[in-house]
C-alpha positions in Angstrom: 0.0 0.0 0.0 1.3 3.4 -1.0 2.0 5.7 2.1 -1.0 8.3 0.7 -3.7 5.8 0.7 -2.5 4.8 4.2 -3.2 5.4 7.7 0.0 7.0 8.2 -1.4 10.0 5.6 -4.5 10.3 7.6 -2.4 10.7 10.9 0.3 13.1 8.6 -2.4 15.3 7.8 -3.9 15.7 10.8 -0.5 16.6 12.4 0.6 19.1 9.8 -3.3 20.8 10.9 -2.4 21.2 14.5 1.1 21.9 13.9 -0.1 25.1 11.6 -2.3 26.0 14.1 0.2 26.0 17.3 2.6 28.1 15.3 0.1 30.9 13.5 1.0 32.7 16.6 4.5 32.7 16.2 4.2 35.5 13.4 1.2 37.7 14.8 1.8 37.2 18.4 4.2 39.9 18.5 3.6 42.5 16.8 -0.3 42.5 17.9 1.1 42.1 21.5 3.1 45.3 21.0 -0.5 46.9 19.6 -2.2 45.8 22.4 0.9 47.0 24.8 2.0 43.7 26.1 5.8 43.6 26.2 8.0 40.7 25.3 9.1 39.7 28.7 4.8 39.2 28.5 5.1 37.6 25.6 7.6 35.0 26.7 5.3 34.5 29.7 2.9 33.5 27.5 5.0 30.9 25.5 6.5 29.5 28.3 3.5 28.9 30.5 1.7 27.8 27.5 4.7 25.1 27.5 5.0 24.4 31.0 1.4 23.4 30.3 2.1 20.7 27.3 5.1 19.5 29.6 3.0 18.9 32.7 0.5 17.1 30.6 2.6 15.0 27.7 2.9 12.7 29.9 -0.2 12.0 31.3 -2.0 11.6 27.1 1.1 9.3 26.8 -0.4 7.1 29.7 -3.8 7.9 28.4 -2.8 6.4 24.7 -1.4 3.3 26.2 -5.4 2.8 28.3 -7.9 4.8 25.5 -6.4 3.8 22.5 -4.1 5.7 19.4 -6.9 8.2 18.1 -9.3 8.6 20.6 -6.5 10.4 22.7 -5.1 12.2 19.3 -8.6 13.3 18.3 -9.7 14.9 21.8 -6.5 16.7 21.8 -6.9 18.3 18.6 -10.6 19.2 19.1 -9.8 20.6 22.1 -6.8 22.4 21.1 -9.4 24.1 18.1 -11.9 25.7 21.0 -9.6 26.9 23.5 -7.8 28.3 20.4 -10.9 30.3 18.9 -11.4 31.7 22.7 -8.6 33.1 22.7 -9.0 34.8 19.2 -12.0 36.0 20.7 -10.0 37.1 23.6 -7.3 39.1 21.1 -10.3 40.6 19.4 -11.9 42.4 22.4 -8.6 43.5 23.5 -8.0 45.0 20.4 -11.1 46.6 20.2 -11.6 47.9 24.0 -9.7 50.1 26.1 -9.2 47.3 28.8 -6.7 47.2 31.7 -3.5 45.8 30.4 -3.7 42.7 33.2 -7.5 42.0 32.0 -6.1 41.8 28.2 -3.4 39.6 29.8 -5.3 37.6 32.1 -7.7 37.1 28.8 -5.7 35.8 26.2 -3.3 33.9 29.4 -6.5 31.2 30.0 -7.3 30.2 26.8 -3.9 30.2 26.0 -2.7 28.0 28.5 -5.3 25.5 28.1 -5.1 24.7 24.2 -1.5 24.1 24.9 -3.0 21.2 27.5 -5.5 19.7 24.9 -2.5 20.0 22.2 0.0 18.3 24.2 -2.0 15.0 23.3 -1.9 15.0 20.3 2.4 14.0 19.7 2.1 10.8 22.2 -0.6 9.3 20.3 0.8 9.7 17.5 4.2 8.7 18.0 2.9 5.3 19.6 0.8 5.3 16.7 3.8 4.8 14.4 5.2 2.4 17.1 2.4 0.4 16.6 2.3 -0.1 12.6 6.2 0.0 12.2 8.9 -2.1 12.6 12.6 -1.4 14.0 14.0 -1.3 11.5 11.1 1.4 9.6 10.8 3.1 13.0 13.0 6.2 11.8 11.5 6.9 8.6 8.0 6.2 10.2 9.3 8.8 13.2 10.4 10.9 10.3 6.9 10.9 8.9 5.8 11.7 12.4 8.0 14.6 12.9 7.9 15.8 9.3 4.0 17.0 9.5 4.3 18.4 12.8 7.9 20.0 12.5 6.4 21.3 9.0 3.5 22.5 10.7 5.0 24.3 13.1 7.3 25.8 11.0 5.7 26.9 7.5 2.5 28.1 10.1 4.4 31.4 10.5 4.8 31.9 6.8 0.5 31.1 6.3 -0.1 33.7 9.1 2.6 36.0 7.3 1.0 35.8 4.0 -2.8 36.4 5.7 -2.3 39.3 8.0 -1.5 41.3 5.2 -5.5 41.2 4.5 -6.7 40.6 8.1 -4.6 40.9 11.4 -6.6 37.9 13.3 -7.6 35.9 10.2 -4.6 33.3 10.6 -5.4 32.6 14.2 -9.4 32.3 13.1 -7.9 29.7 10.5 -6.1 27.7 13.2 -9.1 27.2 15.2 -10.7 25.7 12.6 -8.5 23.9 11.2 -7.7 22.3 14.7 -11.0 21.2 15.0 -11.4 19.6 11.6 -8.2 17.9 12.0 -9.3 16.2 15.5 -13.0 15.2 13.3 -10.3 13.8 10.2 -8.7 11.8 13.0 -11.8 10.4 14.7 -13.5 9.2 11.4 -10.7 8.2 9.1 -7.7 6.9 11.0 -8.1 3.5 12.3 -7.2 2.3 15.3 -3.6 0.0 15.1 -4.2 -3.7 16.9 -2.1 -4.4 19.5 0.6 -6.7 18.8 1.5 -9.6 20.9 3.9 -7.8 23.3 2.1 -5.5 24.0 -1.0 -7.8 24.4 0.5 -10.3 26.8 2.8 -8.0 28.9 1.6 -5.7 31.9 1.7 -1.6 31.2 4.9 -0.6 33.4 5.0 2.8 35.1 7.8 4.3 32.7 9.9 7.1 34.5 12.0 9.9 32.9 15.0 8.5 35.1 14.7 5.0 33.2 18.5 4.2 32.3 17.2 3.7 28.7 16.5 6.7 27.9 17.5 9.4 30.6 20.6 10.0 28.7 18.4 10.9 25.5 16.1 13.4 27.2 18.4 17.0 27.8 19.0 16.3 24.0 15.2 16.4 22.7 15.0 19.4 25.1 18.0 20.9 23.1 16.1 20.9 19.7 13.0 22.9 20.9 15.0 25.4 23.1 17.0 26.1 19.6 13.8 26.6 17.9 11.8 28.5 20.2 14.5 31.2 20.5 14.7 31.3 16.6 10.8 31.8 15.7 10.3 33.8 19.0 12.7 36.3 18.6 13.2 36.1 14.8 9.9 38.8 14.2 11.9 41.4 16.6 15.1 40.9 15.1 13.5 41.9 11.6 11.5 44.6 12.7 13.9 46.0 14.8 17.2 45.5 11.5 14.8 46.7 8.9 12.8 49.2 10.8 9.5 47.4 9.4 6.0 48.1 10.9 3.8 45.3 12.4 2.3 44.1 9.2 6.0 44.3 7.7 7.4 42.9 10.0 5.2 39.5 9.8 5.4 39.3 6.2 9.0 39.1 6.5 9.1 36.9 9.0 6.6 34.7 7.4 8.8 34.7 4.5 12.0 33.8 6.4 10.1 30.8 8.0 8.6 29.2 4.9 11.8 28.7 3.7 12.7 27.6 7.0 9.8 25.0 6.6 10.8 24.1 3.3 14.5 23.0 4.5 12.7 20.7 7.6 10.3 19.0 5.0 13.1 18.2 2.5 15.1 17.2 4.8 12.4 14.5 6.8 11.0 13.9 3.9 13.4 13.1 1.0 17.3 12.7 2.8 15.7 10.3 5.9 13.2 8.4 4.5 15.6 7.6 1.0 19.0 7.4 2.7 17.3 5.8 6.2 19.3 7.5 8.7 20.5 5.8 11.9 19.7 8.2 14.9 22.5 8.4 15.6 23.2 10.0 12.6 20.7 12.2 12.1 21.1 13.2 16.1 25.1 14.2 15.6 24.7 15.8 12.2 22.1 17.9 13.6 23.3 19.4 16.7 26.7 20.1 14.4 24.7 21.8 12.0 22.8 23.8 14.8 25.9 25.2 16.2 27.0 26.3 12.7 23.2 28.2 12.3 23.7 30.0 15.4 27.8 31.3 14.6 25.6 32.6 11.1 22.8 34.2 13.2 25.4 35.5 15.8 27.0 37.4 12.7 23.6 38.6 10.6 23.1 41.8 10.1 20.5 41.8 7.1 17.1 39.7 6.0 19.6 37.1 3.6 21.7 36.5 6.9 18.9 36.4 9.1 17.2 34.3 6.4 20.3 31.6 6.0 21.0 31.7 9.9 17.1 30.0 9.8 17.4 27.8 7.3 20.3 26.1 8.8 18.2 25.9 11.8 15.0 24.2 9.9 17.9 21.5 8.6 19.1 20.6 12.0 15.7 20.8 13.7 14.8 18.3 10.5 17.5 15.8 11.2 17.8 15.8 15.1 14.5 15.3 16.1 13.2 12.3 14.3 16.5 10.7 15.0 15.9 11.5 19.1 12.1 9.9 18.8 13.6 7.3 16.9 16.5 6.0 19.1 13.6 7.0 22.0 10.9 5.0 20.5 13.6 1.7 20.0 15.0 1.9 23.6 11.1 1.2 25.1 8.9 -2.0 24.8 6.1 -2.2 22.7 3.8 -1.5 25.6 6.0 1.2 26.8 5.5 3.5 23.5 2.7 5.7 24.7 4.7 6.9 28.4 7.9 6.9 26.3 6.5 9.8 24.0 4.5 11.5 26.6 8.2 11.8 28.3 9.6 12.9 25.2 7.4 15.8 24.2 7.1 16.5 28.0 10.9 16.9 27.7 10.8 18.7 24.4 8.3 21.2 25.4 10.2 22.3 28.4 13.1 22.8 26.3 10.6 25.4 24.5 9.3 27.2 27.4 13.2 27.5 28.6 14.1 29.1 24.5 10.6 31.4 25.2 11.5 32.6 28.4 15.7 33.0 27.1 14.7 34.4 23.6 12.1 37.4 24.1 13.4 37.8 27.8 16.8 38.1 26.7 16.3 40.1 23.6 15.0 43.0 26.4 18.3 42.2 27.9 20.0 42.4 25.0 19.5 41.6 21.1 22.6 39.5 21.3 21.8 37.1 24.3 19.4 35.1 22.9 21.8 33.8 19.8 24.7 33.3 22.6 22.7 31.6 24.7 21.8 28.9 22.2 25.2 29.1 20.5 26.6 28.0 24.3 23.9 25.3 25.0 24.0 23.6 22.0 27.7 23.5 21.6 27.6 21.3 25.5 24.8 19.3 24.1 26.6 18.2 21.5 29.7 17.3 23.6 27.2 15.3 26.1 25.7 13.8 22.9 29.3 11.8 22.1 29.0 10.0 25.4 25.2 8.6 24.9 25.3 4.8 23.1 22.1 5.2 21.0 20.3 2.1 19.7 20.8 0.7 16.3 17.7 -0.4 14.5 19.3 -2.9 12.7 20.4 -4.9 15.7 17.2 -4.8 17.1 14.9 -7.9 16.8 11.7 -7.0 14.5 8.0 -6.8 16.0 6.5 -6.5 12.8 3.2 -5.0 12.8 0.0 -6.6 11.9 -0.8 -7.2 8.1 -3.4 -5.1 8.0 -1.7 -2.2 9.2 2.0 -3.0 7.0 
């Protein structure tokens, strides 16, 4: 079966939605919060309670994947995602429409917020144990990549979308990623089947999996690596070009939009033609990535103009496209079948605090300075990458196939 009349496209599509959705905000967030008169250490705030949320929760839909089932926990967390979403449109609306008390606009848009980033944070555990359970060992990567492809695309072309609509209607792209939040949890619930269990998981208790498991605690301040480095990019990347080019709020997300599409086309090509034709080990995927991150942030530490800014970004969309389907990959093969759910609730739990840390370091520290936030990251991920050398990561083809059911191959 080809992989577009499979259930893997159903679940691809449906994580490309949310994914465009999340990151909408990433785009018109900032200059409407500088319209409304929220500053960026507000922002951040935002951002990184809004991920202290998913990281609190991952966990938990991981557990709830392993007990409900694949797409039941998927669907409810991308319907839910679509109404807290629209409430808080609403919310930007009224604020931008009535001479409130800066802490009401706040406290308005700070709810709402918060809790689509708790429906949301569902939605990457299923999923990743969805692949788990319709892949082998030795397909786990490039299914992983698929995995991390529509989402990673998602959240990274959603800037450009909400770039290209603003320019006819502020609010419009966060009205569009309600909706389309919604209609992907409805896709989900009526289209993607549910994978069967296979025997290992059928015949063997559900342990309590613990972020300190030897397996894969090693893994875990890596996967927090890659979203830090790409929360501080898209968080602070609209300042930087308003603030270099002296653009004015709709400028200024055009030209970030711009900047990030490209930065979405480098992730897709890179999960979606380089892994999945060369199958990558992690391991090498995991190395060349955190090398190549390093590199984007000397470039961004030097830019002065939209082409530097623009290349600086790029390099990141390659290095976020080859390090973190190779970290839910060697992730995903370190765990038992019926550990898959918890193992990917810990991993996005882990890789959404590394993006509440880049949203408090990025907009915080650009107040501080416009030069922190691209030291910061340059530091981090250079001791990462050390650490990374000392971490044995599993190798598929050593590993002793569960092949998934027929129905499902």
């Amino acid at each position: 079966m080809s992989f577009w009349r499979s259930p893997l496209a159903i679940l691809f599509l449906a994580l490309m939605t949310v994914g465009i959705s999340r990151s909408m905000l990433f785009a018109v967030l900032p200059p409407i919060a500088r319209e409304l008169g929220l500053t960026e250490v507000l922002v951040g705030l935002m951002f990184a309670a809004a991920a202290g949320t998913f990281a609190i929760t991952s966990p938990y839909w991981g557990r709830m994947a392993d007990r409900l089932g694949r797409v039941r926990v998927i669907a409810m967390g991308l319907v839910g995602f679509g109404v807290f979403m629209m409430l808080f449109t609403i919310a930007v609306a009224v604020g931008l429409a009535y001479a409130l008390p800066l802490w009401a606009i706040f406290l308005l848009m700070f709810v709402p917020r918060v809790a689509s980033a708790g429906a949301s944070a569902a939605v990457m555990p299923g999923a990743q144990a969805y692949v788990a359970d319709t892949t082998s060992a030795r397909d786990r990567t490039s299914g992983t990549s698929l995995v991390a492809a529509a989402m990673g695309f998602g959240l990274i072309s959603g800037p450009g979308i909400a770039g290209l609509m603003s320019g006819y209607e502020l609010l419009a792209p966060m009205y569009l990623a309600a909706a389309i939040g919604i209609i992907g949890g409805v896709m989900a619930w009526w289209f993607l089947p549910e994978p069967a269990r296979t025997q290992a998981q059928t015949d063997k208790p559900r342990p309590t999996l613990t972020i300190r498991d030897r397996r894969i605690v090693a893994m875990m301040p890596i996967s927090m690596a890659i979203s830090m480095m790409v929360a501080v990019t898209q968080q602070t990347s609209a300042f930087y070009f308003q603030d270099l080019l002296g653009l004015d709020a709709a400028g200024t997300a055009r030209a970030t939009g711009a900047a990030l599409m490209m930065m979405a086309g480098a992730t897709l090509f890179v999960q979606t033609a380089i892994v999945q034709r060369f199958r990558l080990t992690p391991p090498v995927l995991i190395y060349g990535g955190l090398i190549l991150a390093v590199a984007a942030y000397v470039v961004l530490n030097m830019a002065g103009s939209f082409w530097m800014l623009t290349t600086g970004l790029v390099m990141v969309g390659i290095a976020f496209g080859m390090a973190n389907p190779g970290i839910s990959a060697a992730i995903s093969l370190s765990v038992t079948a019926n550990e898959q759910g918890s193992a990917a609730g810990l991993n996005a739990s882990m890789s959404a605090t590394g993006f509440m840390i880049g949203s408090l370091v990025g907009p915080g520290g650009y107040t501080l300075s416009p030069d922190l936030p691209h030291y910061f990251g340059l530091v981090a991920l250079t001791v990462i990458l050390i650490g990374a050398l000392f971490v044995r990561f599993p190798n598929p083809n050593k590993i002793p196939p569960i092949d998934p059911p027929d129905s499902q191959a």
